[in-house]
N, C-alpha and C positions, 0 to 999 in steps of 0.2 A: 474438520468441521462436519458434522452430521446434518442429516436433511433440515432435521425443526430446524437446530443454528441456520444454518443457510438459507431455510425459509423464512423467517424472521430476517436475517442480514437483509435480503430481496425486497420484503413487504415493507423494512423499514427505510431502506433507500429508494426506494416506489414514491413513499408518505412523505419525506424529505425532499424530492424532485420535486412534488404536488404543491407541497407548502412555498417553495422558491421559485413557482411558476418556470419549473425545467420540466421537461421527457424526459423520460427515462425508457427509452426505445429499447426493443427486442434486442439489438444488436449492441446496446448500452450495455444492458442488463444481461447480457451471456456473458460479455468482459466482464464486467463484475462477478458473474460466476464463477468462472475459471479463476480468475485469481483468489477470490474464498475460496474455493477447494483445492490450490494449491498445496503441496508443504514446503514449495520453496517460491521465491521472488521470480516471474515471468519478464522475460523479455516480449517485447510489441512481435517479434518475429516467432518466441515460443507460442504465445496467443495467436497470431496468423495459422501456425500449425493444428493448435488443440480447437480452432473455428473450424476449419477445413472438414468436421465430419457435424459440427451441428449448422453451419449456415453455408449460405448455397455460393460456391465463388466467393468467398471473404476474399478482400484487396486490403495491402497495405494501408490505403489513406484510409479506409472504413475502421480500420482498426487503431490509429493513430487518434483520426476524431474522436473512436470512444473514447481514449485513453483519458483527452485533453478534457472532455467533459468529465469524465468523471474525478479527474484531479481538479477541475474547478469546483467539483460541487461537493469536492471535501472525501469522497466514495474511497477513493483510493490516493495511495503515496507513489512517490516516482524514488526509488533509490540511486542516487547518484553516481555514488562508489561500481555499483554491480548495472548501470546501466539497466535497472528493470523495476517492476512493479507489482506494487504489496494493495488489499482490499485495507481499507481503514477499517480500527476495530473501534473506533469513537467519531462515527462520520455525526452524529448526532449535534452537536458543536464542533464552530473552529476551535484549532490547536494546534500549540508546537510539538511538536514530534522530536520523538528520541529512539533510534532504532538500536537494538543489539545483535551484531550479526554475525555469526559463525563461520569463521574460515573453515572449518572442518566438516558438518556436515550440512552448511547454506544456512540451517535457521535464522529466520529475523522473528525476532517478538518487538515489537510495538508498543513502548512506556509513554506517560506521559506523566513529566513532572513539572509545575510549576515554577518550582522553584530554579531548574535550569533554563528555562524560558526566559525568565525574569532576570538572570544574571547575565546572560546572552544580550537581551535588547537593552542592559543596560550598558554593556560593553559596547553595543556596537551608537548607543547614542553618545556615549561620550566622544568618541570621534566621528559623530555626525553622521554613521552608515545608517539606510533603513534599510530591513530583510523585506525580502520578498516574501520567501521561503522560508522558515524558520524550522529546515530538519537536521538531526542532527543522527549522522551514524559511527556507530562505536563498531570496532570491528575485532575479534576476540574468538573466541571457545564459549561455547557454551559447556553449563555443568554437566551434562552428558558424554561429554566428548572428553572433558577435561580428568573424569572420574575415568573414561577410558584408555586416559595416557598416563593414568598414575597407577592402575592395572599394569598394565606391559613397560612401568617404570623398572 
């Protein structure tokens, strides 16, 4: 993500905080950082690290609260499979999420289809389940990686 994208990302979940009567604190908004300039999924403990040179003494819980708000407020995803955390690239509206995620070289991309959403909750009402959480992760090759195993095939 280049600086405009990332500033933009920043000023629009600023506007989205404002409009939902949340903060979007310093220490909010640097997690958010970090995980948009990521190119791979953060752990809460990779975050503790890449904090450690912009904010003064970051601690575990300070960086867990960010997490939590910012997964309430839509900002970012929790990937469950890898134990770590993705910036949302449609924090604008809620949504189910569908992630693709590269055993090879980490990539996660972020789809959102309706149509899987919508075949999900209706599965899980016919036996009465309701989601909490409605992510789903696929776990695979990405075409980059795959185009590099068919190279050295």
């Amino acid at each position: 993500m280049n600086k405009k994208e990332l500033s933009h990302v920043l000023e629009r979940a600023d506007a989205l905080c404002q409009e939902r009567g949340a903060r979007l604190t310093e220490q909010r908004k640097t997690v958010l950082q970090l995980l948009c300039v990521s190119d791979k999924p953060l752990s809460a403990y990779d975050l503790l690290e890449r904090m450690r040179g912009v904010v003064k003494n970051p601690a575990p819980p300070t960086v867990y609260r960010a997490l939590d708000f910012l997964l309430e407020q839509g900002l970012a995803h929790k990937l469950e499979s890898l134990h770590a955390y993705v910036g949302c690239a449609h924090p604008d509206h809620p949504h189910a999420s569908q992630f693709l995620i590269c055993d090879d070289c980490g990539e996660v991309t972020e789809v959102e289809d309706p149509s899987v959403a919508k075949s999900l909750k209706a599965a899980g009402k016919a036996i009465g389940f309701r989601t909490k959480r409605p992510v789903v992760e696929l776990l695979g090759i990405c075409a980059q990686c795959s185009a590099k195993q068919d190279e050295f095939a």
